[in-house]
C-alpha positions as CSV (number, residue, x, y, z in Angstrom):
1,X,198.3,75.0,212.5
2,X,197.0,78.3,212.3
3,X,193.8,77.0,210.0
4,X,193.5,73.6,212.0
5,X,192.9,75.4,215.0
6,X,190.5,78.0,213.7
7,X,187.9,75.2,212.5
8,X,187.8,73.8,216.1
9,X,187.3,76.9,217.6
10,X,183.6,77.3,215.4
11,X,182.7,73.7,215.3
12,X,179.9,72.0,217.2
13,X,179.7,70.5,220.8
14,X,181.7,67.3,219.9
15,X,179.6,65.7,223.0
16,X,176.3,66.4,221.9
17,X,176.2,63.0,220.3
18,X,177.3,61.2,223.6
19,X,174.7,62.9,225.4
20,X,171.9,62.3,222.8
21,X,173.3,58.2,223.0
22,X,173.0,58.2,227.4
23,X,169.1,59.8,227.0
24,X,168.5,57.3,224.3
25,X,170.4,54.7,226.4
26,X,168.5,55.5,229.8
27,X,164.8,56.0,227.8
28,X,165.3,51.6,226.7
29,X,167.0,50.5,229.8
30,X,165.2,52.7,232.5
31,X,162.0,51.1,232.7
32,X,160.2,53.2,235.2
33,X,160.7,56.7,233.8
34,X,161.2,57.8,237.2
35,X,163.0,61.3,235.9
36,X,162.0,64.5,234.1
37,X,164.4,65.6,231.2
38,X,165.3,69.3,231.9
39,X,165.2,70.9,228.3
40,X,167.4,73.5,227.0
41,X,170.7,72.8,229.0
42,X,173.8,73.0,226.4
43,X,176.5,72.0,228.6
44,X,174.9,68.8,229.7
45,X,172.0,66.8,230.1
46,X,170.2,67.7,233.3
47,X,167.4,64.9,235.2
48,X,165.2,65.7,237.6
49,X,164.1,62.9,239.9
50,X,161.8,62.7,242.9
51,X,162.9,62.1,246.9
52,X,161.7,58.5,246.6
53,X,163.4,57.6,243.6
54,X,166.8,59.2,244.1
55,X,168.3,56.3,245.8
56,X,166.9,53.6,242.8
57,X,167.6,55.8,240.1
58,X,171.2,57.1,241.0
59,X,172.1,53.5,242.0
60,X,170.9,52.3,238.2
61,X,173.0,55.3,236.6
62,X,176.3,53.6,239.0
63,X,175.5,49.8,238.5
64,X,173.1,49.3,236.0
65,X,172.9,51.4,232.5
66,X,175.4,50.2,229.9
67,X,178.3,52.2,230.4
68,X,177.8,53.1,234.1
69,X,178.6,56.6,235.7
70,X,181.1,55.6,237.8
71,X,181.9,58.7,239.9
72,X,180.2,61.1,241.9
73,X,182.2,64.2,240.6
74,X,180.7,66.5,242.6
75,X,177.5,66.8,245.0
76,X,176.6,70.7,245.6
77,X,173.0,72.4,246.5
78,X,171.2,75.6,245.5
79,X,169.4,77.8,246.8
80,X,166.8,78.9,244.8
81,X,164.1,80.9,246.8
82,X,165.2,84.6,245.7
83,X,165.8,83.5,241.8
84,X,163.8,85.2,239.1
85,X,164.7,83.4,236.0
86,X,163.7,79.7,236.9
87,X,160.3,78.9,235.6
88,X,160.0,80.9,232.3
89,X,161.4,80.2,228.9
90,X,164.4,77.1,228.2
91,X,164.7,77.6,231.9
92,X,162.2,75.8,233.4
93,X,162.3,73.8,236.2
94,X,160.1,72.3,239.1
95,X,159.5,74.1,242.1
96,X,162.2,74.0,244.5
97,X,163.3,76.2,247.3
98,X,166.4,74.0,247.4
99,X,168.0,72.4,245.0
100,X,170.4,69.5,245.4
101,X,172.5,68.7,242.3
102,X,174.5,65.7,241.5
103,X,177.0,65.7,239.4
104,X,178.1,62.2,237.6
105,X,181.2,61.4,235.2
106,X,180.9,58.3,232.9
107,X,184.4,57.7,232.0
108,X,183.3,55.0,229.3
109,X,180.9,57.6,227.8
110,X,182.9,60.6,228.5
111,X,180.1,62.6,229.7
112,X,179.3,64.4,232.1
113,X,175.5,64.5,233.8
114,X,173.3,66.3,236.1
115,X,170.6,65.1,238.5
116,X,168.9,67.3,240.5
117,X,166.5,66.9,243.4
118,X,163.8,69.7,244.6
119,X,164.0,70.2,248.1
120,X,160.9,72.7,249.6
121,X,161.8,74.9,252.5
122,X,159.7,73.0,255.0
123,X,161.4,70.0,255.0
124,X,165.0,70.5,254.2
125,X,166.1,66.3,254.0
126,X,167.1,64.0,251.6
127,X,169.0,60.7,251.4
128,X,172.0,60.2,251.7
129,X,174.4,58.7,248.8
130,X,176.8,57.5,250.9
131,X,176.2,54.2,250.2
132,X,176.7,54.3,246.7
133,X,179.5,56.4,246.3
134,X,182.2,57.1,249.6
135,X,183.4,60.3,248.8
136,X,179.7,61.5,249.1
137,X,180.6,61.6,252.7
138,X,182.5,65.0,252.7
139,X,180.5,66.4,249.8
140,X,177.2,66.0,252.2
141,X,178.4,67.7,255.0
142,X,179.8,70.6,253.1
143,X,175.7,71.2,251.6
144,X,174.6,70.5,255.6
145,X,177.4,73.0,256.4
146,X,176.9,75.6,254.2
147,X,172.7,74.8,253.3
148,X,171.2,73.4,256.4
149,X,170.2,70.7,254.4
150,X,170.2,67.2,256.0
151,X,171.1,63.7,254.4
152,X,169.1,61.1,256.5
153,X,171.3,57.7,257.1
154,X,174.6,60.2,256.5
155,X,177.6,58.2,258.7
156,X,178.6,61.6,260.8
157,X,176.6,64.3,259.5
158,X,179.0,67.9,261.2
159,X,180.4,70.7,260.2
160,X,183.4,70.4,257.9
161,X,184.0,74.1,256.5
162,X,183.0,76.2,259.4
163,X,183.5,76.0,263.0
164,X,181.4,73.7,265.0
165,X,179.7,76.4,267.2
166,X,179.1,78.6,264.2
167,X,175.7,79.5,263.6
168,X,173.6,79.6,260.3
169,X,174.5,78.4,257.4
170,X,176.6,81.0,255.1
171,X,175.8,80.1,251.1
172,X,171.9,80.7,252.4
173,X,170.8,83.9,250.7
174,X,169.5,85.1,254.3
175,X,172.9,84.8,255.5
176,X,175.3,87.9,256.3
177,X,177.9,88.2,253.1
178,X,180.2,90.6,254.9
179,X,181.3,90.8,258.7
180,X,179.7,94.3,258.8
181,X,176.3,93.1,258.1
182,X,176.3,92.0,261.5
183,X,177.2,93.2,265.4
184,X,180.5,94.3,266.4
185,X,182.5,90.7,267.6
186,X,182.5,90.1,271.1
187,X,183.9,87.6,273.4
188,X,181.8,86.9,276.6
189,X,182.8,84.6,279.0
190,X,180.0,82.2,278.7
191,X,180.8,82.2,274.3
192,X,184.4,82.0,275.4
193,X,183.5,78.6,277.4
194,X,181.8,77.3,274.9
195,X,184.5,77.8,272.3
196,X,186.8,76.1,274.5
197,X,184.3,73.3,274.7
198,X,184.5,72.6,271.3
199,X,187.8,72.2,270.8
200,X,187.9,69.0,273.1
201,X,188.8,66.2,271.2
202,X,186.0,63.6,271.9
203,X,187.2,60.2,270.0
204,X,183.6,59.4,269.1
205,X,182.6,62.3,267.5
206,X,185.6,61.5,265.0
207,X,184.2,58.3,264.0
208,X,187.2,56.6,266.3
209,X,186.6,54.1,269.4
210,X,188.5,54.2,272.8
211,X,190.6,52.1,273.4
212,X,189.8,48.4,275.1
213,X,190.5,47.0,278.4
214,X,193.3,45.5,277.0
215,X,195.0,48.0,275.1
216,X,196.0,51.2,274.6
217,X,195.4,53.8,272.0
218,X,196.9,57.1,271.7
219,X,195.0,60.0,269.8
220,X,197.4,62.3,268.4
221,X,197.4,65.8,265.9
222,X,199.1,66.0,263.0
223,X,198.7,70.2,262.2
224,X,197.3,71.9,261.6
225,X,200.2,73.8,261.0
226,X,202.8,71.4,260.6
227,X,205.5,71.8,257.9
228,X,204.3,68.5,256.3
229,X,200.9,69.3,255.7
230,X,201.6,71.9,253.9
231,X,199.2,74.2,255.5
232,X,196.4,74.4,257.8
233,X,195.1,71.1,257.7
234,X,194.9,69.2,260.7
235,X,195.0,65.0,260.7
236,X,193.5,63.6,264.0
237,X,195.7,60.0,264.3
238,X,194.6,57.7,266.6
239,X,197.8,55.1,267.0
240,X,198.7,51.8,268.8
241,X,202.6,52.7,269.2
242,X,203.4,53.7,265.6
243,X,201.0,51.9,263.8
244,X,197.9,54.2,263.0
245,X,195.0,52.6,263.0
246,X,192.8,55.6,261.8
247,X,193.5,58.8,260.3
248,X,191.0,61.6,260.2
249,X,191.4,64.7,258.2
250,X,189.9,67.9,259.5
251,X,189.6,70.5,256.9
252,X,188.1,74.2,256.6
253,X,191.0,76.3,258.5
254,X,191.5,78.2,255.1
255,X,187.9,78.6,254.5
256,X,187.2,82.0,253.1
257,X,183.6,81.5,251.3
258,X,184.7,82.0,247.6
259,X,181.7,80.9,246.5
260,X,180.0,83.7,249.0
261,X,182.3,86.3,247.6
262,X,181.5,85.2,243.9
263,X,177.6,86.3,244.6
264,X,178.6,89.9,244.8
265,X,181.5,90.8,242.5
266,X,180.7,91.3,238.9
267,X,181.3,88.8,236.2
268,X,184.9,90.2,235.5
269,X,186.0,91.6,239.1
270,X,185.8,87.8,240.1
271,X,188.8,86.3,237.7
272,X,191.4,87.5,240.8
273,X,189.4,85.9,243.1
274,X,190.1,82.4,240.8
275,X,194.0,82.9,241.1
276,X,193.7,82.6,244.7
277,X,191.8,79.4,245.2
278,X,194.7,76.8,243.5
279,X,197.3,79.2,244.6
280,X,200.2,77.6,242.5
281,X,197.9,77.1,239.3
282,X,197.7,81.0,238.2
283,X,196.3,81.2,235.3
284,X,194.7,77.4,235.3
285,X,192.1,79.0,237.6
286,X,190.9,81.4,235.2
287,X,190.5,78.7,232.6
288,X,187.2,77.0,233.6
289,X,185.5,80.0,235.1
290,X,186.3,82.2,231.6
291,X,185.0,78.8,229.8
292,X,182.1,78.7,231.5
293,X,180.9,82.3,231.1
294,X,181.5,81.3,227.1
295,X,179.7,78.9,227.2
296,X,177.0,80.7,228.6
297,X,177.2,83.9,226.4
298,X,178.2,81.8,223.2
299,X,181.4,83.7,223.0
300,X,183.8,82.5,220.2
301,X,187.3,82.8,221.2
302,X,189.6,83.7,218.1
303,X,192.9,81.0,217.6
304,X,195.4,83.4,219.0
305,X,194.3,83.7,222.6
306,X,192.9,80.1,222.5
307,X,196.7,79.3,222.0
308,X,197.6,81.5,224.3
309,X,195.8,80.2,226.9
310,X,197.4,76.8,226.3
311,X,200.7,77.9,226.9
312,X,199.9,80.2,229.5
313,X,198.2,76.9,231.2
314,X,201.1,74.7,230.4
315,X,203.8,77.3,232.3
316,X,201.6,77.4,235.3
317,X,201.2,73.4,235.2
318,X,205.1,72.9,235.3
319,X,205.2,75.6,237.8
320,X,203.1,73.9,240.3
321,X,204.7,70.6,239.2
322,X,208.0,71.9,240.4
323,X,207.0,73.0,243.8
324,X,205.7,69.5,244.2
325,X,208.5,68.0,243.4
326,X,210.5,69.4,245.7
327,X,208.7,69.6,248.7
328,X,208.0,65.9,248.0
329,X,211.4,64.8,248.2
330,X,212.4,67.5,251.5
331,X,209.3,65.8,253.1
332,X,210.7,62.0,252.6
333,X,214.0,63.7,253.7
334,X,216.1,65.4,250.5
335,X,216.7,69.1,251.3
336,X,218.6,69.9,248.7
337,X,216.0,69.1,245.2
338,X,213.2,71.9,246.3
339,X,216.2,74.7,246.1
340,X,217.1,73.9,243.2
341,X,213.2,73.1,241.3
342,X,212.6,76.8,243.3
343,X,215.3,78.4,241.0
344,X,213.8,76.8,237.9
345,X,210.0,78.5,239.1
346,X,211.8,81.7,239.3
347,X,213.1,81.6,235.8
348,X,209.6,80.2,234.9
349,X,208.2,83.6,237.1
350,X,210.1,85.8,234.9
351,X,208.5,84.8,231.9
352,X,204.7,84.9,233.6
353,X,206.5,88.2,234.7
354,X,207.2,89.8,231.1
355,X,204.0,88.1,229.2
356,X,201.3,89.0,232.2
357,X,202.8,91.7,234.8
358,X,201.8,89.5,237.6
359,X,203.8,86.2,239.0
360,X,202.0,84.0,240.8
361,X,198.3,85.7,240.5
362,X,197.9,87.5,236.9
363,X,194.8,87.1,237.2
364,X,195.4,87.5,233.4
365,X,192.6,85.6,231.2
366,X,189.4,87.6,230.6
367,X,186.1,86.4,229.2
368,X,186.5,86.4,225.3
369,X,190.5,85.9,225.6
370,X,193.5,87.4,227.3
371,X,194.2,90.4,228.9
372,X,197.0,92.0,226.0
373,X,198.7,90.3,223.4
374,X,202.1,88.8,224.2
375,X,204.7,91.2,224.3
376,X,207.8,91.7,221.6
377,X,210.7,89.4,222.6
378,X,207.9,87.1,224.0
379,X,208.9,83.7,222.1
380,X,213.1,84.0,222.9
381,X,212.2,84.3,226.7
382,X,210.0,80.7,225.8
383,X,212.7,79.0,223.4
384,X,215.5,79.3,225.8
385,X,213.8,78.3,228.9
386,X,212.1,74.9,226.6
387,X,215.8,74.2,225.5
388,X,217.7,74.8,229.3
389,X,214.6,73.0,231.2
390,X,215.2,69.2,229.8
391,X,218.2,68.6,231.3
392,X,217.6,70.0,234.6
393,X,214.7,67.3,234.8
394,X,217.2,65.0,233.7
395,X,219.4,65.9,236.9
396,X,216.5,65.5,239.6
397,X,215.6,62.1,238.0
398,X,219.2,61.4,239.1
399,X,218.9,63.2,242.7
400,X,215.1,61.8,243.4
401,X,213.5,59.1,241.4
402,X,216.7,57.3,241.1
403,X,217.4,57.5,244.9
404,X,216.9,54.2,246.3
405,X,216.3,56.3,249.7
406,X,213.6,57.8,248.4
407,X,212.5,54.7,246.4
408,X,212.3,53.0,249.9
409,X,209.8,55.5,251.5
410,X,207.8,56.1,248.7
411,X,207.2,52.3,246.8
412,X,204.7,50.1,248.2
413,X,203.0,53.6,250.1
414,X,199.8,54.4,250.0
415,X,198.6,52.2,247.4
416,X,194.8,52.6,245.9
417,X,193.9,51.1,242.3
418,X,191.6,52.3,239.6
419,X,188.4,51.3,241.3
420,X,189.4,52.9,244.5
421,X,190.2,56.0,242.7
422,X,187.1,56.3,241.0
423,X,185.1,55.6,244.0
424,X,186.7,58.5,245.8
425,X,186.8,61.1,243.2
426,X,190.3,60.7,242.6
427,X,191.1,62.5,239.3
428,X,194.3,63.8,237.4
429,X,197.9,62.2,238.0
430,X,196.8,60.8,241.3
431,X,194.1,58.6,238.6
432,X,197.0,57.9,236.0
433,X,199.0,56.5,238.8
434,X,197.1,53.7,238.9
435,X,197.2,52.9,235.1
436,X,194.3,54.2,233.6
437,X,194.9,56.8,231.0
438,X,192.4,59.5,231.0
439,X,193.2,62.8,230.8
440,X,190.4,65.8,229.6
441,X,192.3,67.2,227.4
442,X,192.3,64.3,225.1
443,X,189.1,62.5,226.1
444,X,187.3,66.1,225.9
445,X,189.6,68.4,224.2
446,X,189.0,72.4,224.9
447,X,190.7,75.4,223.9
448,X,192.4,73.3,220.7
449,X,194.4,70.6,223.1
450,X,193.3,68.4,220.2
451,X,195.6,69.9,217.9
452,X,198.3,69.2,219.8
453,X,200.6,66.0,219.8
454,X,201.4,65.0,223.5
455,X,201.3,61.9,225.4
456,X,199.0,60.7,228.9
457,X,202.5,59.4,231.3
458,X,200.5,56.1,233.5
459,X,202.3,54.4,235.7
460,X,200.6,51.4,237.4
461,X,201.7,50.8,241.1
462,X,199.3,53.4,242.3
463,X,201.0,54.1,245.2
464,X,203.6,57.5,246.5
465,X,206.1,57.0,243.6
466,X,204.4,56.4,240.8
467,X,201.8,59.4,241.6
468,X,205.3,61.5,241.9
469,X,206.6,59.8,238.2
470,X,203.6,60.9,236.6
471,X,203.8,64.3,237.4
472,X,207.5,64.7,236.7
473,X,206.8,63.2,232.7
474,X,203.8,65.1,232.8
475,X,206.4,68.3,233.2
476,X,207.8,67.0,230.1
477,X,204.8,66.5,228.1
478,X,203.7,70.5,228.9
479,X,207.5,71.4,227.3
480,X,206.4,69.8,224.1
481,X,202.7,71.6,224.1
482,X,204.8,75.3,224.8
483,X,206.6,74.2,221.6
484,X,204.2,73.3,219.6
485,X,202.2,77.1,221.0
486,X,205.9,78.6,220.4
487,X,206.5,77.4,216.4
488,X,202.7,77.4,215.6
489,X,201.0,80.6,216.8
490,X,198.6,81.9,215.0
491,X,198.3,85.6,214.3
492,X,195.4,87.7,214.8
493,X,193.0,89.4,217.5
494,X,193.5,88.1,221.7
495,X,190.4,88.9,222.3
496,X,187.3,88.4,220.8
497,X,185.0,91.0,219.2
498,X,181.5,89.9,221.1
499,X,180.0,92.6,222.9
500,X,180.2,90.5,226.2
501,X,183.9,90.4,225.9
502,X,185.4,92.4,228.9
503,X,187.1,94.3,228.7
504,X,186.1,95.4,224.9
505,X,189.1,95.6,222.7
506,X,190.1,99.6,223.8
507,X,191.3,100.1,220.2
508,X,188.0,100.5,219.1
509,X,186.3,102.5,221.6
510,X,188.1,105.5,219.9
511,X,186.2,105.2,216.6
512,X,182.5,104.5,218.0
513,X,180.5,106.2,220.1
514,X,178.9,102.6,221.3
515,X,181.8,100.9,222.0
516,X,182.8,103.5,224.3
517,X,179.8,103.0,226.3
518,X,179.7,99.2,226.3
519,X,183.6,99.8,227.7
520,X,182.1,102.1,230.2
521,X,179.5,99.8,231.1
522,X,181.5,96.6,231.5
523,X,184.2,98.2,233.4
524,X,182.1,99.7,235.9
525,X,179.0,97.3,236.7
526,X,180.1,94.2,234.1
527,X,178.8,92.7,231.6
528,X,175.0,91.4,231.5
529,X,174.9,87.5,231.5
530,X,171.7,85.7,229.8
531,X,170.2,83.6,232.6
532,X,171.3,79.7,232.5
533,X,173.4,77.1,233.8
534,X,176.6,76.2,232.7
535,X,179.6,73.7,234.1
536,X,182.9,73.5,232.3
537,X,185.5,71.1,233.5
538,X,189.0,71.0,232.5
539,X,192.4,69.3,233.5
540,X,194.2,71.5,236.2
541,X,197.6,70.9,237.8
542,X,195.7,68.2,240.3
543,X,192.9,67.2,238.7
544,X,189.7,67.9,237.7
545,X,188.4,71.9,238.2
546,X,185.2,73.3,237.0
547,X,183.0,76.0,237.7
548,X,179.0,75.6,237.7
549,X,177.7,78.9,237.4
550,X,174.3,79.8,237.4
551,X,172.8,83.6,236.0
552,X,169.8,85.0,236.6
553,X,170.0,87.5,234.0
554,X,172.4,90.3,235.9
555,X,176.3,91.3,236.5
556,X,176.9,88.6,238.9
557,X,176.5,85.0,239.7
558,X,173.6,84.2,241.4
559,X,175.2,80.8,242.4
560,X,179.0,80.0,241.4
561,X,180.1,76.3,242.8
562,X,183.6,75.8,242.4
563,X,184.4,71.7,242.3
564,X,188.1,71.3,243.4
565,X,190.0,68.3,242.9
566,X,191.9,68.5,245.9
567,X,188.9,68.4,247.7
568,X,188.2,64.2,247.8
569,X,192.1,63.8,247.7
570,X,192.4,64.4,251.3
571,X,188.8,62.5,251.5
572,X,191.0,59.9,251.0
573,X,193.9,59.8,253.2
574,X,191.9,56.9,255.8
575,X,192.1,54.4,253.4
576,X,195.6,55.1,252.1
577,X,197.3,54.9,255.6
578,X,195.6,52.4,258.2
579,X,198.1,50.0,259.1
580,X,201.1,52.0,258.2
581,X,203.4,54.1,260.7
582,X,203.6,57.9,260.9
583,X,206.4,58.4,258.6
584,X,204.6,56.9,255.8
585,X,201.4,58.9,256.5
586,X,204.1,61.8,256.0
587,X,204.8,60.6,252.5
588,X,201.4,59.9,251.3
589,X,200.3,63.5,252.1
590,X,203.2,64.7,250.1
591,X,202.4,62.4,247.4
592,X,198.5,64.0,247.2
593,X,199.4,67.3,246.1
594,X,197.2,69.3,247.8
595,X,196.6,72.8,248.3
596,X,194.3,74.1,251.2
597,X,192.7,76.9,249.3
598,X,192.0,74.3,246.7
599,X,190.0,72.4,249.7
600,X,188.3,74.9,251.1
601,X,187.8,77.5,249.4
């Protein structure tokens, strides 16, 4: 394995030929031309289009090109008025003092895209793509939120991160980063009325309609801090007697502007800032944002710490797989499953514990490869927890999936097929639920996942179960990647050699003058990133996670977006529950596995 894996580690971008086939694809089939090709973008292939073409042209890429782009995968905005690096070089682009950007996933190409549209200052307003895709809906409000930057024909254009009385609009670069940037709070009475204003619940505002003449609707909270929304998220239910007929998430309670914060640490300060966002994923976080910054720097990352990555991933996948589980069944009304998955985390903890030092939040991949090499007595701690786990899954299939209880709750519950998935930006096992098997690791392998052998568990009724029965084989699909990782790893260096990498190996700083300095250097302001874009995607616990970072030539981001998939889950939860009672509202939110950092950031 050891040889297998160093050859994919050096080759080529496999998907440089499935880019080179869309541009060759949309040059025959896109008459018009209505789009400039942004040169120079390695991670992938970038269109600029103008205000009156957006509509046409991102309505062709959905419905029209052979092999359509099915999903919005994320909608985000930049902007660009204080950035140096822009027009000079492989980096130019139009002028723009904003920047919207699109991003689009053909699943039939697997490829990613980017279309951007120049926005000037003066008139901050462009379409909205609401009507093409539906889970643009939240996606536009979070750029008014956060941008000031309008969508004209948006459904209910508001707030959705910050509070509705909050003024400015934080990810502008004229915004205050830091609360002491600004006065001293204070409380007057006329801001205190006003706050208290806002809270009223006004139907309308929600999207809802009062009730008739002759009936009777009754508007009622869900959170948002309720045990079963497992956190603070808030679900405004408007009900005629247990029946809901509408059910409106309200998110942004756990907002704490990571993106913001990732604008003034340095490259390598922000991978503990990562842990923190899916706070059950650990070390997943670390992945796409240390990917990213490779990708960027050209950074080759030697077989060992690839490796170690993958198993480091896989521990942290069944980790948050487990807490799942449990809290699935105790909210559908089993207390007794999420003690015992709890106990089987813990064991799993210890050996995060004894590889990293940390548990929950190692914070423990660094750009270039890990932070130390795995410790003596590394692979027993591994062996006997991939030979005690299988028949502990074994037992809960009896206590949960086979519990016609549960079976009742859950089957039938929530229901959404492929199409709907796709429409929303439903990725991960909450896709595979509905029978399509697609899964990045094996449609665009990283870090090696395509020397393992492992399977993509589908199940096909889309609904509460079978979104719980594909993460519980997808549990025992990451045992038999750890033991591939456990028999095959390679020897060698953890961390690569390039003099980006930080920290630099600290071996070597005591035979070179310049490595001590460069060790200096990057541990005190960080390493010096060459100006560029760059998105890496991979396959977290719940989906799809990338970072799309953007340098400007210094030692930190000038614009980090972080694209959650957790994020158009919850987009979702209208569809999944009209017409069904409360309880089963219950179920479907357990079913999503969510995680309010993972939402808002």
């Amino acid at each position: 394995m050891d040889g297998v894996i160093a050859k994919s580690v050096h080759r080529a971008s496999p998907y440089r030929e499935a880019a080179e086939a869309f541009v060759a694809d949309l040059e025959r089939e896109h008459s018009l031309h209505s789009y400039w090709l942004q040169p120079d973008c390695p991670d992938l292939p970038t269109l600029w289009v103008g205000q009156e073409n957006l509509l046409p042209f991102l309505r062709f890429l959905k419905q029209e090109i052979s092999r359509p782009f099915d999903m919005l995968y994320d909608l985000s905005a930049i902007d660009e008025r204080l950035r140096r690096h822009r027009a000079d070089g492989g980096n130019r682009q139009p002028e723009s003092d904003f920047t919207v950007v699109y991003h689009l996933l053909s699943f039939s190409r697997d490829l990613f895209i980017r279309v951007k549209l120049a926005l000037p200052e003066s008139r901050l307003c462009a379409p909205s793509v609401s009507s093409i895709w539906a889970n643009a809906n939240w996606y536009e409000r979070e750029a008014w939120d956060l941008f000031g930057i309008e969508f004209a024909g948006h459904p209910n254009l508001r707030r959705i991160m910050m509070p509705q009385t909050w003024e400015g609009h934080p990810l502008r670069k004229d915004h205050y980063a830091r609360a002491t940037e600004v006065d001293p709070f204070t409380l007057s009475a006329e801001k205190q009325r006003r706050e208290q204003d806002a809270l009223l619940f006004k139907p309308e505002e929600w999207g809802m309609a009062r009730a008739s003449d002759s009936s009777e609707f009754m508007f009622l909270n869900l959170g948002p801090n309720h045990p079963s929304v497992h956190g603070v998220f808030r679900v405004a239910l408007q009900l005629d007697g247990e029946k809901i007929v509408d059910a409106v998430p309200d998110i942004g309670y756990h907002h704490r502007g990571a993106e913001k914060m990732a604008e003034r640490q340095a490259w390598h300060t922000y991978v503990p800032y990562t842990d923190r966002v899916d706070y059950l994923g650990g070390v997943m976080n670390n992945l796409p944002y240390v990917l990213a910054l490779e990708q960027l720097a050209g950074i080759q990352v030697p077989p060992r710490a690839q490796v170690i990555r993958v198993m480091m991933c896989e521990l942290f996948r069944i980790a948050s797989h487990l807490v799942f589980y449990g809290t699935f069944a105790q909210d559908v009304g089993q207390m007794s499953p999420v003690f015992y998955m709890f106990v089987d985390r813990e064991k799993l903890f210890g050996i995060v514990e004894a590889i990293t030092g940390g548990r929950m939040h190692p914070a423990w991949f660094r750009i270039g490869g890990v932070a130390q090499d795995l410790p003596e007595g590394w692979d027993k701690m591994i062996r006997e927890f991939l030979d005690y786990m299988p028949a502990r899954l074994r037992e809960y299939d009896g206590m949960v999936i086979d519990n016609k209880l549960l079976q009742k709750r859950t089957r039938g519950i929530g229901v959404y097929n492929r199409e709907e998935a796709i429409e929303w930006g439903i990725t991960g096992p909450g896709l595979r639920a509905t029978g399509y098997e697609w899964d990045l690791r094996k449609q665009r392998p990283y870090c090696g996942y395509d020397q393992f052998e492992f399977d993509i568990p589908t199940f096909d009724g889309g609904d509460c179960f079978d979104r719980c029965r594909v993460r519980v084989e997808e549990i025992r699909q990451s045992l038999r990647i750890i033991r591939q990782c456990l028999d095959n790893m390679p020897g060698g260096p953890y961390k690569s050699d390039h003099r980006l990498t930080t920290p630099p190996v600290k071996g070597r700083t005591m035979q070179d003058i310049e490595t001590l300095i460069q060790h200096f250097v990057n541990n005190s302001w960080g390493p010096v990133m060459p100006p560029g874009e760059t998105c890496f995607p991979v396959e977290a616990t719940k989906g799809l996670n990338s970072y799309q970072i953007i340098s400007d030539g210094g030692t930190n981001a000038y614009r980090t977006r972080i694209r959650t998939p957790s994020f158009p889950h919850l987009q979702m939860i209208p569809l999944m529950s009209r017409g069904l009672l409360v309880a089963d509202l219950i179920a479907i939110i357990a079913s999503i596995d969510f995680v309010m950092a993972d939402v808002d950031r």
